[in-house]
N, C-alpha and C positions, 0 to 999 in steps of 0.2 A: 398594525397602527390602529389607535380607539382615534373617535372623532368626540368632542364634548358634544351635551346632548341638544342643545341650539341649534348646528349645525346637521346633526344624525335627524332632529325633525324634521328639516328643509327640503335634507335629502331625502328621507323617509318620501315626505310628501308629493319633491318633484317625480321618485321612483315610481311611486302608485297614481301618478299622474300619467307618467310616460307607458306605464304596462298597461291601464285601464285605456289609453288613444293607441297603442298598436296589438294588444286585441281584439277591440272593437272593428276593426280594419281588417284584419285575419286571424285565423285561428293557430295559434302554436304549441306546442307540448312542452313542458321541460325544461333544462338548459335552453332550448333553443329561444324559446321567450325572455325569457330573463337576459340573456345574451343578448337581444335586440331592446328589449327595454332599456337595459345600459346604456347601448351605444344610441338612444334617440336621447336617454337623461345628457350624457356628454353633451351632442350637437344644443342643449337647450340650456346648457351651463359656459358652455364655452363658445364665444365669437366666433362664426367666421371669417376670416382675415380675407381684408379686402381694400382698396387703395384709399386714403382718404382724401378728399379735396379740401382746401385751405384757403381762407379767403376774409379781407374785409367782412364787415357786415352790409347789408345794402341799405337804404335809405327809409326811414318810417314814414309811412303813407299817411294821406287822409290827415294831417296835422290839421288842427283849428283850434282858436283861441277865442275869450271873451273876457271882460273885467270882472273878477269876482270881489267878495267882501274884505279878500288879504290880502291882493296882487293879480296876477293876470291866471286864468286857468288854462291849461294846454293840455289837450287830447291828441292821441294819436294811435297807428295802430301799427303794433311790432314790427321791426323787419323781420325778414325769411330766416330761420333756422339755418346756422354754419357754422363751421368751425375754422379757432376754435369759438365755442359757444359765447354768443353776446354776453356781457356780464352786467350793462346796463347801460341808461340811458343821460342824457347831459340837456338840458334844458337852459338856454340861454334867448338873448334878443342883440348881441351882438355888444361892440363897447363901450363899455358904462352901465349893462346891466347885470341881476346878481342872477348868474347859473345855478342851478341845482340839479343833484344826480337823483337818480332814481334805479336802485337796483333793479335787475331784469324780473327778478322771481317776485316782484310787488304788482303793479299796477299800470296802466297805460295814460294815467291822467295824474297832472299834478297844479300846485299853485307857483308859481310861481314869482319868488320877493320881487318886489319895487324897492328901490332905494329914493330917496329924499333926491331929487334935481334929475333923477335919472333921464337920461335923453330918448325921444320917441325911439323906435324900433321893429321888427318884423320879428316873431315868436320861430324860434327853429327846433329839432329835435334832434339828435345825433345818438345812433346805437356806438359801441363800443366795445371791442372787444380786445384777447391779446395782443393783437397785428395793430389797431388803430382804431380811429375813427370814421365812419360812414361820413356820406357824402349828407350834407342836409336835408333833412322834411322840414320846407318851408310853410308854417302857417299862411291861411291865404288871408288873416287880417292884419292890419298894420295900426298900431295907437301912437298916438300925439306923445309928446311930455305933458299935456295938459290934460290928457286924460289918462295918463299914467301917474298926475302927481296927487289922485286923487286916492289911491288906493297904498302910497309909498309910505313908508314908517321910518323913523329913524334907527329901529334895534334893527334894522337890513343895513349892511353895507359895503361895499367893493374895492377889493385893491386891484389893480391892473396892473400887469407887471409887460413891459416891453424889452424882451431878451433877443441879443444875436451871439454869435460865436463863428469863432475862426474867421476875423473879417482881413487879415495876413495884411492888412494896408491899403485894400482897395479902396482907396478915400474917392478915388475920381467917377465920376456919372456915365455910364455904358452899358455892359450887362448887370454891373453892379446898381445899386440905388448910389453910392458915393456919399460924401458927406452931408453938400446941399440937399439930398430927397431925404436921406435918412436925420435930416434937423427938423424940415417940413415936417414928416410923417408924424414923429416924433410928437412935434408940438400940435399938430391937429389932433392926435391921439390924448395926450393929454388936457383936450380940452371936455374931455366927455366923462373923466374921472379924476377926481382931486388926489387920489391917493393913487399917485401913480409913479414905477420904480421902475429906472431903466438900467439893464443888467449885461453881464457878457461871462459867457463861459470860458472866458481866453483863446489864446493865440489871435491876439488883438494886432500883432507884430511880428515880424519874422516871415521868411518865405513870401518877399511882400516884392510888388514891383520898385521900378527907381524912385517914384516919386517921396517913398518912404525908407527904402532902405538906402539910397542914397545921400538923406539927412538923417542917420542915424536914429530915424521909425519915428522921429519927434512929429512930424505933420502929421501921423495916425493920431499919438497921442494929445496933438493939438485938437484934430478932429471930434474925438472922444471928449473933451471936455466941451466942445462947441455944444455937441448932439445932448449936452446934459446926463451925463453915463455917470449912476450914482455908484455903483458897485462892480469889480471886475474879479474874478481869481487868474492865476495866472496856468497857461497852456506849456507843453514843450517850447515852443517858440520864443515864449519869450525869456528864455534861456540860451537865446542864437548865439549872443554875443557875451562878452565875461560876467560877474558879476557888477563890477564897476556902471555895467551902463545898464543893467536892473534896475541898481539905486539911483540912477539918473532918471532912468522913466517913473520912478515911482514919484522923484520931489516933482518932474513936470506934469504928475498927471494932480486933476482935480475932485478925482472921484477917489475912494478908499478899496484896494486890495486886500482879497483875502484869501487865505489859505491855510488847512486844517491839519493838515500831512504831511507837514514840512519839521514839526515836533519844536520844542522853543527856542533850543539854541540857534538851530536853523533859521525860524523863523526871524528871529532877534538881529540877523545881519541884511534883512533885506528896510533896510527904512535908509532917507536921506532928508536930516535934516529932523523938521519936526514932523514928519509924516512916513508913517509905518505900515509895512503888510499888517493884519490881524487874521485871529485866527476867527474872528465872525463880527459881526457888525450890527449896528440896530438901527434902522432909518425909521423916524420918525414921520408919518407922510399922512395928510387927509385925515390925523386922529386916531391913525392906526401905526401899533409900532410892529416895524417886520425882522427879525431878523435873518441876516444873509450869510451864510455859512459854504466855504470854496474848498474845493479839493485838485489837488493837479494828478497828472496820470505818473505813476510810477516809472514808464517808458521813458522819463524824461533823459536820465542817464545815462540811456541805450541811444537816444535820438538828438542830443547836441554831442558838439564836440569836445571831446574831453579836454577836462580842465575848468569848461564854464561852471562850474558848481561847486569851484573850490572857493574859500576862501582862509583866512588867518584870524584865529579869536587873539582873545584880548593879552592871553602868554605867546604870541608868533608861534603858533604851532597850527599847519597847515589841516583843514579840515574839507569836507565834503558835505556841501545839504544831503540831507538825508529824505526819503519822499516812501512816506508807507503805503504799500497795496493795498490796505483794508480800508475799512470804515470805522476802524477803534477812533480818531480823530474825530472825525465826521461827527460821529455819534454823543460825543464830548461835547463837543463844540455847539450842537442842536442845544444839547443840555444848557449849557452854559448861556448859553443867551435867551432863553425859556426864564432862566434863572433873573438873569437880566433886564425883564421883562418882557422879552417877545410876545408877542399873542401869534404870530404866525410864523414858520420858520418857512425860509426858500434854499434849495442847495445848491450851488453849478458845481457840478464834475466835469474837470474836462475828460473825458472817457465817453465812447461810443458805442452808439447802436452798431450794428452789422448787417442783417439781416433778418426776416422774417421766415422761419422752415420750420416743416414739421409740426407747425399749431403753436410753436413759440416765436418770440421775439429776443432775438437773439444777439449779445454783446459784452463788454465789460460792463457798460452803460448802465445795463440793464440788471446784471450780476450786483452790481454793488448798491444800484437801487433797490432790489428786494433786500438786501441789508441795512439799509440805510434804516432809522426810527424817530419819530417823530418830528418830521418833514411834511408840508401842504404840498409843497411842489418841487422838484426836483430836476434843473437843467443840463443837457448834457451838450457833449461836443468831441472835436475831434476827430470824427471820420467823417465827416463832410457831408453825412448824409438827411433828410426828410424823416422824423419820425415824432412821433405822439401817439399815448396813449393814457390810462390810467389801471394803476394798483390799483385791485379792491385791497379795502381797508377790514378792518371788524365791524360787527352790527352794531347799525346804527351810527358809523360814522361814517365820514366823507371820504372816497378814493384817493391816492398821491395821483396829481398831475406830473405827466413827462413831455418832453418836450424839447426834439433838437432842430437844426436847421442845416444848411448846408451851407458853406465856405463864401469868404470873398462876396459877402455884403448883396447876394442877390434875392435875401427872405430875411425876416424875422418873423420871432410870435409874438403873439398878442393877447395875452391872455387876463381871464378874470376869474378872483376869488371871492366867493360869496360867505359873508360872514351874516348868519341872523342870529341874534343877542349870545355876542360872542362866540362861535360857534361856526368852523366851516362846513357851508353843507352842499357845496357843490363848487367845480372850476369847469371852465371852457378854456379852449385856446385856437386861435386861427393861425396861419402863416399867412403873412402879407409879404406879397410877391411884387418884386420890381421888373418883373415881365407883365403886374397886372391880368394875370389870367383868374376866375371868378373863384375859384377853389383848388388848394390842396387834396387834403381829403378831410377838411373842418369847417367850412362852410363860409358863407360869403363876404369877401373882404375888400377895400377901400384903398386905394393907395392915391397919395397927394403925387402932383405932377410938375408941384412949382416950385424950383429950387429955390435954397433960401439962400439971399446974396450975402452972407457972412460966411457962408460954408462956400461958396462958388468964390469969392474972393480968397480965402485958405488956400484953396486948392490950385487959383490962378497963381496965386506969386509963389507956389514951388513951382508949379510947371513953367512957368517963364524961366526959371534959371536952368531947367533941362533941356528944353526945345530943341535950342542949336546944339548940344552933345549928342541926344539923343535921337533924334528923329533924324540924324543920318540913315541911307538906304545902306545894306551890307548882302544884300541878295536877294533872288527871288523863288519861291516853293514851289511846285508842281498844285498844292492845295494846301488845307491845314492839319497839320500834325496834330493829332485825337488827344486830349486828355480828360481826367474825369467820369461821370456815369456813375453808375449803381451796379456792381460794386466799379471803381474806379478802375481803368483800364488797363494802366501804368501798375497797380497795386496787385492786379490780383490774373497777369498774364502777359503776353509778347508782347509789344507796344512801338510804334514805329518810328519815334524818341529813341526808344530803349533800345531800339535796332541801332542806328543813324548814330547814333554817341557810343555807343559801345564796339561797334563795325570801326570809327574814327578812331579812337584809342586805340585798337590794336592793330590799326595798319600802322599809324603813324610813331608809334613804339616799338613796333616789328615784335610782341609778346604771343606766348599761344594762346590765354585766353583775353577775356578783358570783361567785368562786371561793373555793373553800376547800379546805384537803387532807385528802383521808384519812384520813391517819393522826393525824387531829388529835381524829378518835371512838374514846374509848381504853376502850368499852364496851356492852353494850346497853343501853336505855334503856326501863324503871329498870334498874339496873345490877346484873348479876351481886355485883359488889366489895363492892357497899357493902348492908347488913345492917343496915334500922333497929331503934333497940331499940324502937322503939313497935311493939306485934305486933296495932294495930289496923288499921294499913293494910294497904289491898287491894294485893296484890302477885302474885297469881298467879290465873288463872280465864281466863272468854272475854270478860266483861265489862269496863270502864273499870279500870286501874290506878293507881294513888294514885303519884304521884311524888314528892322530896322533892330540897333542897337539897343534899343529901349525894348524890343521885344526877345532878344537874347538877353539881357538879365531879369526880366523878368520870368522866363523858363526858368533860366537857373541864376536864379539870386542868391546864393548861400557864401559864393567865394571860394568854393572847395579848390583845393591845388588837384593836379594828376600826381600820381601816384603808380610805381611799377616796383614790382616784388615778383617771392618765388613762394610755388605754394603747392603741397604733397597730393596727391590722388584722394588721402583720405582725408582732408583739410580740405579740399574743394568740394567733398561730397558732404563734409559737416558747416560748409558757407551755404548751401543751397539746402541743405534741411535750415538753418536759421531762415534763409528770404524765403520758403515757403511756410513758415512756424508762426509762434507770435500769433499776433490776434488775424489771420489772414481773413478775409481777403482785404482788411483794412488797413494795413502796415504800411509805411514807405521802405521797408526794406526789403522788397521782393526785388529779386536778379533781374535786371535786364544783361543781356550775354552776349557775349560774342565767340566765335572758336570751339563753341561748344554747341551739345544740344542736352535738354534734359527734360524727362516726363515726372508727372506728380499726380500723386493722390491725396485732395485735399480730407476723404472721409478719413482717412488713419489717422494714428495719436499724432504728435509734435512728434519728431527728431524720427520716424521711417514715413515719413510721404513722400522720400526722393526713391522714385523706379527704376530711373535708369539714367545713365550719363555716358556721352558720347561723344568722343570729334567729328567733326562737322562730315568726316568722311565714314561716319559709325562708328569706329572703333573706339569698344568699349574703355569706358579709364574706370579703373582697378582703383578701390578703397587701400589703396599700399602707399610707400614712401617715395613712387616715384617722384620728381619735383618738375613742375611747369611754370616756366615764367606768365605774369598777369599784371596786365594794367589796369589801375581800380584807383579812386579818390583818398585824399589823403584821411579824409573822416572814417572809411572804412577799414583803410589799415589799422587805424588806433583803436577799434573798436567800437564805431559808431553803427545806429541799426542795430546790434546787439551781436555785430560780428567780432565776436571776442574771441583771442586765441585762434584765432585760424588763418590767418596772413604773418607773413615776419617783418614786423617793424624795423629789428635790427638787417635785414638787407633789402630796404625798400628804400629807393631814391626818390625824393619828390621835384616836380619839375615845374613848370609853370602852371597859370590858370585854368580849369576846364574852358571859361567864359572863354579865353582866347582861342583856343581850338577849337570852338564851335564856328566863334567869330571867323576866322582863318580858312577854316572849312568853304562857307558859306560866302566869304572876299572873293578864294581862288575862283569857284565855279562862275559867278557875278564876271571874272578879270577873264573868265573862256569864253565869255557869253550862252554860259549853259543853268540852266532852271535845277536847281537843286531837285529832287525825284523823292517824295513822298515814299518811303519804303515799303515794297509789299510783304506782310506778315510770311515766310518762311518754315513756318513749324520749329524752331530751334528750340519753341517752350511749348511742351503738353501737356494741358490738364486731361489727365483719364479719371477713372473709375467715377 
C-alpha cells in the first residue's frame, strides 16, 4: 500500500515524534524501538474509546447589557463545553423583540436590533446545541420601550409566529389552556408584535373528547377561528372521518389549509365551495409577507381507516389521495411562494421528533428538516412531544428554527423572527405552558390567566348539551390508568389500558389471543380532557375514582367495532414486528396483548426486533401455519397501523362497539359493588437489549 505524500509527511512526523519521546524515556535496539514507536504513533493517531455523556448545553453566565449606538449590547460568558458541541448562541429580550444568532466559534458579545415600538424587556442568552436549547442567562439589566425606542430603526423588524399542534379537540379549560386562555394568550401576545401569525401543525381534530367529536369536530373548528388561526396543514387525524366531512371542515373553517404532498389532483378534491386546501399561502402581516408551506405525514394511510382517502374524479372512477414521503413537494412549494413573493418562508410538518441519543436528535421530523431548503422556520408535530432547536445554516447566514409542542392544547410556541434590512439574522422561540411553570428549556415565559368570554361561551353551549348524556357515573377505578410521557407509555411498551381492553376482548370472545394498538388510548383514565360538570364526583385523591361516560369516549373516541379472526403463527409474528416497527417508540400501533407474551429489541433493523413469542404458559408459537383464533378492532383487520396482510378479513366477524365493552365492563363491576382494579404491569411485553 503507498500513502500520498501529505499524509507520509504527517506520519513521517508523528513517527520521529513518537521514537524521539520513547527513547528519551528508555534505551532500545532495533526492531524492538521501532516496534514500540509504532504502537505509541497508533495510541496518538487513534482515540481511545470511552463512553460519551450527552447533554443540553447549560446556561451562559455573567450576562450584562447596556444601550449602545445600534441597539442594546449583550455580553456574556460561554456555557461549559458538551456534547454534542454548542453550535451557538440566540440573543433575544423576549416578545416583540428581534433575536439574533451568534455562531459559537465567533464571539461572546453582540448588538443587538431594536425594532420601531419594540416593548421594554429583560436581555437573555441561550447556547444551543443538537439536543436544544439551554436554560436562559438572564441579563441583570432591564430597558423601558422608551429607552429602547431610542436606539430602534426601522431596517429591524420582527414576525412572531404563535404555533400549536395536535390540539385533537381539547377546546375546554383544565390541563389544557382550552379555547378561552388560548384566545387571551393569543391576543395579549399579539399585542407586542404587529406582525404576528398564528399557525398549527394539524391534527387539530380527530382523537378528540365528546365535546368535539360528538358534533362532528365543528366546536374545534369553531374554536380555531375564535383564537384567530391564520394557517393550518392538515395531520392524520383529520382524515378520521371520509372525505365528505374534510370538505365540511375545510368550508367551516376561517383560516386557509395547506398541504404540499398531497400532489394536485389530490389536492384539487379537498376545497368546499369557494375555499381550498393550497399547496402554500402568503400572509400579508405588519408589512411583512410570510409564506406558509404544509406537509402531512405519509402514515396517514396506514393510520385512518381505509377508505377515508378515497374519493371519485370527475370520469366516476374511484381514486386514493396520494401523500408523498419526501420533501420534493415541500421544496417546490418554498420555491413557489419565494416566487410569489415571500420574504420569509414557514413549513408545518406534521412529523415528529423522537428522541434525543447518541449526540443526535432524532425523528422523521428531524429527517425531513435537514432536507427541507429554503425555509426560516420549520414546525413539527405529531408525536406529542417537547422539542426545539436550530439547523445551522451556511456562513453568514441565519440557522432554521424548529420547533414542536406536545398534544391536547397544554403549550404552544412563541416564537420571533428577526429580519434587519431584509435579512433573517436570528429566531428565538419559548414554549408557553398552561401549567404556567417559568421555563421549558427557552427561557422565560407569560401566560394570561383570564379567559376570554367568547371562547368560554363557545365552549358552554356545547357542553350544556352533553352534561345530562355525559356526566352519567359508569364506575369507579382503583386510581388513574397512565397515558402519555416521553416517549408515551401506551406507544412504546405494556400499559395497563392495553392490559384491561385486551385481557376484556379475549375473555369475552373466548379467542386465544386478543391485540389492540396504542395509540388507540387517546388519554388517562378518567380523563385529563374531559371535565364533568357534576362537581360531585370523586376525581382526584388515593382513594376509588368515579368514572363517567364522557370519560370512556374520550379514551377511545375513534368508534372502532370489535373484531374476531384467525391468524397463522407466522402472521402473528409479522403483526408484532409491524407494532414494534415504524417510527417507534412513537407509533400508535404498538401491541397491547392479551394470551400471549413477547420480547423485543428495539436496537435491530425493522422487521427482526421480535425475540420471542409465547403463550402465557411459555410455550413457544412457531413462525408456521398453525392458525389461532384473535380478537382485535375492526380498523386493524383492514389494515390500519400499517397491519397489512396479516389478519384475514375474509373470516373475521365484526361485532359490536369497543366503547360498549369497556362501558359494560365497567357497569357490571359498579352493579357488584366492586372498584374496577388498576392492572398490575405483568411482563407480557419485554423490551430487552
Amino acid at each position: 500500500m503507498s500513502l500520498p505524500k501529505k499524509h507520509l509527511s504527517e506520519i513521517e512526523y508523528c513517527l520521529d515524534k513518537a521514537m524521539k519521546q520513547t527513547l528519551s524515556t528508555r534505551k532500545f535496539s532495533g526492531l524492538g524501538a521501532l516496534a514500540t514507536a509504532i504502537a505509541l504513533l497508533v495510541s496518538l493517531l487513534i482515540p481511545t474509546a470511552q463512553a460519551a455523556t450527552y447533554s443540553l448545553p447549560g446556561a451562559p453566565t455573567n450576562v450584562t447589557s447596556y444601550i449602545g449606538a445600534r441597539g442594546v449590547v449583550v455580553k456574556w460568558t460561554p456555557a461549559s463545553d458538551v456534547t454534542p458541541e454548542v453550535t451557538g448562541y440566540v440573543v433575544s429580550a423576549g416578545a416583540g423583540s428581534c433575536p439574533i444568532y451568534v455562531p459559537a466559534s465567533y464571539h461572546s458579545v453582540v448588538t443587538m436590533p431594536v425594532v420601531v415600538g419594540q416593548p421594554g424587556g429583560t436581555p437573555t442568552v441561550q447556547a444551543v446545541n443538537a439536543y436544544g436549547f439551554s436554560k436562559p442567562g438572564i441579563s441583570k439589566q432591564t430597558f423601558t420601550a422608551a429607552q429602547l425606542v431610542k436606539v430602534s430603526s426601522a431596517s429591524n423588524r420582527v414576525l412572531q409566529l404563535l404555533q400549536f399542534s395536535d390540539l385533537h379537540g381539547a377546546i375546554e379549560t383544565g390541563s389544557s389552556f382550552g379555547t378561552p386562555l388560548l384566545m387571551s394568550n393569543f391576543a395579549a401576545d399579539r399585542q407586542a408584535a404587529a406582525a404576528t401569525i398564528t399557525l398549527s401543525s394539524g391534527d387539530n381534530i380527530g382523537a378528540a373528547p365528546p365535546i368535539s367529536t360528538e358534533f362532528e369536530e365543528m366546536p374545534t373548528i369553531e374554536s380555531m377561528n375564535l383564537m384567530q388561526v391564520d394557517v393550518s396543514t392538515f395531520g392524520n387525524h383529520e382524515h378520521d372521518r371520509n372525505l365528505a366531512h374534510v370538505q365540511k371542515v375545510i368550508g367551516a373553517s376561517e383560516f386557509q389549509w395547506v398541504v404540499s404532498n398531497y400532489g394536485a389532483e389530490s389536492l384539487a378534491v379537498l376545497k368546499s365551495g369557494s375555499k381550498a386546501a393550497k399547496s402554500f399561502t402568503i400572509i400579508d402581516r405588519g408589512g411583512m409577507k410570510v409564506g406558509i408551506v404544509g406537509a402531512n405525514t405519509p402514515e396517514t394511510i396506514e393510520q385512518v381507516f381505509p377508505g377515508n382517502l378515497d374519493y371519485t374524479d370527475a370520469s366516476g372512477a374511484k381514486k386514493t389521495i396520494q401523500i408523498d414521503p419526501g420533501v420534493v413537494g415541500v421544496n417546490k412549494a418554498i420555491v413557489d411562494a419565494k416566487e410569489a413573493g415571500a420574504e420569509i418562508v414557514v413549513v408545518l410538518i406534521h412529523q415528529g421528533w423522537t428522541e434525543n441519543s447518541d449526540g443526535v436528535a432524532k425523528g422523521l421530523y428531524n429527517n425531513m428538516a435537514a432536507q427541507i431548503k429554503g425555509a426560516s422556520v420549520i414546525y413539527g408535530g405529531h408525536s406529542h412531544q417537547t422539542f426545539s432547536t436550530l439547523i445551522p445554516a451556511g456562513r453568514a447566514q441565519a440557522p432554521v428554527l424548529l420547533g414542536e409542542v406536545r398534544n391536547a392544547g397544554v403549550e404552544y410556541t412563541r416564537s420571533q423572527i428577526c429580519v434587519q434590512n431584509g435579512k433573517v439574522v436570528g429566531s428565538s422561540l419559548q414554549h408557553v405552558l398552561k401549567a404556567a411553570a417559568p421555563t421549558i428549556n427557552t427561557g422565560v415565559v407569560s401566560t394570561v390567566t383570564t379567559a376570554d368570554a367568547a371562547g368560554a361561551a363557545l365552549v358552554k353551549k356545547y357542553k350544556d348539551q352533553l352534561t345530562s348524556k355525559l356526566d352519567v357515573k359508569i364506575g369507579s377505578v382503583s386510581g388513574v390508568f397512565p397515558r402519555g410521557g416521553s416517549p408515551a407509555v401506551e406507544r412504546s411498551g405494556e400499559n395497563p389500558m392495553g392490559d384491561y381492553i385486551a385481557d376484556l376482548l379475549r375473555a369475552k370472545y373466548k379467542t386465544d389471543f386478543a391485540i389492540s394498538n396504542g395509540g388507540g388510548i387517546r388519554d388517562t383514565f378518567p380523563a385529563k380532557t374531559y371535565i364533568p360538570a357534576n362537581t360531585a364526583l370523586v376525581r382526584t385523591g388515593t382513594g376509588a375514582l368515579d368514572v363517567t361516560l364522557g370519560d370512556a369516549l374520550t379514551v377511545y373516541p375513534f368508534g372502532n367495532q370489535v373484531a374476531t379472526t384467525v391468524v397463522t403463527g407466522a402472521n402473528l409474528w409479522k403483526a408484532l414486528e409491524n407494532g414494534v416497527g415504524g417510527n417507534y417508540p412513537a407509533d400508535g400501533r404498538f401491541p397491547q396483548v392479551s394470551g400471549l407474551k413477547f420480547s423485543f429489541d428495539a436496537s435491530k433493523p425493522i422487521g427482526s426486533r421480535i425475540v420471542s413469542v409465547t403463550k402465557n404458559d411459555g410455550t413457544a408459537i412457531a413462525k408456521d401455519a398453525t392458525e389461532y383464533t384473535l380478537t382485535t378492532l375492526d380498523y386493524i383487520i383492514y389494515g390500519g397501523d400499517g397491519y397489512v396482510d396479516v389478519f384475514s378479513p375474509a373470516k373475521a366477524k365484526v361485532y359490536g362497539a369497543l366503547l360498549d365493552v369497556f362501558v359494560d365492563a365497567l357497569k357490571a363491576d359498579m352493579a357488584a359493588g366492586k372498584v374496577t382494579q388498576v392492572p398490575v404491569l405483568d411482563g407480557r411485553v419485554k423490551k430487552v437489549g
